[in-house]
N, C-alpha and C positions, 0 to 999 in steps of 0.2 A: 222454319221457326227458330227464334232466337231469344238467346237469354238477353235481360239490359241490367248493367249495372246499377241505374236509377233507381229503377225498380225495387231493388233490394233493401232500400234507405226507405225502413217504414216504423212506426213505433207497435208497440204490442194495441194501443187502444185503437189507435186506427187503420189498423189493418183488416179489410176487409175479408170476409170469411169464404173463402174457397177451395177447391178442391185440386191441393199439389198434381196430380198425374198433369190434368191439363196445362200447367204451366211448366211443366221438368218433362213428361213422360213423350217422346218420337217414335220408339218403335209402334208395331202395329197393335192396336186394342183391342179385344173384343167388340162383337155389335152390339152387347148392351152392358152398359156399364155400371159399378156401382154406388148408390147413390151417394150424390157428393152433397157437400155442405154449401156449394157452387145452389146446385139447384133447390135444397134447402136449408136454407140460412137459418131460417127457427132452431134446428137441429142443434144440441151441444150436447157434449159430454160432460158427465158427472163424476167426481170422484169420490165413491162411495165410502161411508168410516161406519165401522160397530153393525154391518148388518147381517143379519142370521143367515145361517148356508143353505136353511131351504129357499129362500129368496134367489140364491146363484141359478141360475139358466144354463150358461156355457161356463166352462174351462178350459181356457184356449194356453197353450203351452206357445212364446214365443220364442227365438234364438235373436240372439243380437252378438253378430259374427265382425270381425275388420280386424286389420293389423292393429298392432298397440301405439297408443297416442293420438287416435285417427278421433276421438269426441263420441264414443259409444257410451260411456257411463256418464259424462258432462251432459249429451242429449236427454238420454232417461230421468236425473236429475230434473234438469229444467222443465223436464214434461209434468213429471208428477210433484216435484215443491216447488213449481215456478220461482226457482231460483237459478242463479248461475256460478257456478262454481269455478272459476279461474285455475284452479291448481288441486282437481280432482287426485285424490289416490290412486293409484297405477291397480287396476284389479287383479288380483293374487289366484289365479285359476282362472275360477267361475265366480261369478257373484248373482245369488239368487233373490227375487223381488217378487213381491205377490201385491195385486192391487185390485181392486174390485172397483168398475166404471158402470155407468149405463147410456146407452146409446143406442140410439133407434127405439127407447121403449125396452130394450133388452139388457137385463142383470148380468155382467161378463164378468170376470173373475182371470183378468192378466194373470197369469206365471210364467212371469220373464227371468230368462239364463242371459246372461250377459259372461262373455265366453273371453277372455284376455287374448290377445293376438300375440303375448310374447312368445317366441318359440320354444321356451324351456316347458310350458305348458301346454303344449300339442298334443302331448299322451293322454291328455284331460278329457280333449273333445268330443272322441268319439260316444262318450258316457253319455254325453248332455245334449248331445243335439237329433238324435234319434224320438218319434214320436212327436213330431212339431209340428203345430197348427199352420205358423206362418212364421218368416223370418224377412231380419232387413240385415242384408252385405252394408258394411259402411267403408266410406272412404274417406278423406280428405281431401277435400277437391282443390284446395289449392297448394298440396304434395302431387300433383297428377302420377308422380311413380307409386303410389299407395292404392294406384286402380290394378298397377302387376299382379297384385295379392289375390284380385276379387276373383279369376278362376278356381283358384284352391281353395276358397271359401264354400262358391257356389256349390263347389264338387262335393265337400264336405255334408253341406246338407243335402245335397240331394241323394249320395251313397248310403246317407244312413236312415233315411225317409225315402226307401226307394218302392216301396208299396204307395205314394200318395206322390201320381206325377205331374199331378197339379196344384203341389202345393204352393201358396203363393210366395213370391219370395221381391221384394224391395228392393232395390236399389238406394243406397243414399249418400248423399256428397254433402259433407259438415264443414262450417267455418268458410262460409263465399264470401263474410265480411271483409275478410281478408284481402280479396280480389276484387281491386278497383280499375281494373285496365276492361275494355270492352274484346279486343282484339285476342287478347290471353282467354278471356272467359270467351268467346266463341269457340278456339284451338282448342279447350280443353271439352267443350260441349261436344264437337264433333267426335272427339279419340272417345267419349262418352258413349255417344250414338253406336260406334265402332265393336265396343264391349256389347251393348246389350245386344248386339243384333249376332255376334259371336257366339252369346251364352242364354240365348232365345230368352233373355229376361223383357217385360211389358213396361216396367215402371221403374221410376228415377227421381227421388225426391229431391232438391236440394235445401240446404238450411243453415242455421247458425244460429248455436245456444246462447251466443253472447249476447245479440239482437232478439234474440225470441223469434223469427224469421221461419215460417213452416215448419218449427219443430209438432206443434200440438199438432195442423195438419196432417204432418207424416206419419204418426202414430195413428190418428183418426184415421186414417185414408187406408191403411192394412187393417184396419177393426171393420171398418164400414164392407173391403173388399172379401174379408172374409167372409163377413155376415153374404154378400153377392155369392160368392162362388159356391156356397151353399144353399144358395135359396133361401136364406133363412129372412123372412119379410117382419 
């Protein structure tokens, strides 16, 4: 399987609705999977405003981990103001966000930690990312030395969530617009493959907030996976 540059070159209206694992994700899957917007397209998400808290279902605590500069605070922007922000503020620690969606039929209540990758701020982490639902490691996929980092991330969350070893945890590669060569984006697909199969991760989004490119996807695709890895129908 391979990535194509083509591909990539889509607009927001016309971009057909489906489900990132299948087009990023090589390592091995589970035998059943959880449901994508691939196999139901009727399915969107909502982003809910002013509604009362007995209405909330789930409160799902997410981490949003990567080196600094890598497009973690530019993605969550563009997910939730579908806007794109060129020249985001550098996050100062942590920066905390609460949003209330629904999907699947289900009232969910995001509380995303978006954790700064500078290193003067490492004493921070260990506070914030304990007790987490689900997390996405981010990189810059077109830095490929920005995937060096993604072990000390992975380790991060999983040392401090070491009671839940199944928690889900993301892969994701931000800014492919950037990368127009076929031959680069293959080399970097594989050193890709090479990571997760290293750090037994399942899934690998790729994206770009500039383009709007699998960003809602990605975020969908860990809400939808959660909702699977719990059973929750």
């Amino acid at each position: 399987m391979s990535w194509h540059v083509d591909e990539l070159v889509d607009t927001e209206e016309e971009r057909p609705a489906k489900e990132p694992a299948k087009e990023t994700a090589q390592a091995a899957a589970p035998v059943e999977q959880p449901a994508t917007t691939a196999e139901q397209p009727a399915i969107q998400t909502k982003l809910l405003q002013n509604i009362s808290q007995d209405k909330i279902q789930f409160r799902w605590k997410i981490c949003v981990v990567g080196p600094g500069g890598v497009g973690k605070s530019t993605m969550l922007h563009r997910y939730f103001y579908k806007q794109f922000l060129p020249d985001m503020i550098m996050t100062i620690g942590v920066s905390h966000m609460s949003h209330v969606i629904e999907r699947h039929g289900k009232v969910i209540n995001l509380i995303i930690w978006d954790l700064s990758g500078q290193k003067r701020f490492e004493v921070l982490h260990p506070a914030y990312v304990g007790d987490a639902t689900g997390a996405f490691v981010v990189f810059d996929i077109s830095q490929p030395d920005t995937l060096d980092d993604v072990n000390k991330w992975v380790e991060l969350i999983r040392r401090y969530n070491v009671n839940n070893k199944s928690l889900p945890i993301v892969l994701v590669g931000t800014k492919v617009d950037l990368l127009t060569d076929q031959a680069q984006l293959d080399c970097i697909y594989k050193t890709i493959e090479e990571k997760m199969a290293e750090l037994e991760l399942q899934y690998v989004c790729v994206t770009s907030s500039k383009t709007n490119y699998n960003v809602t996807e990605t975020i969908d695709f860990l809400v939808d996976y959660i909702l699977w890895s719990r059973g929750i129908q």
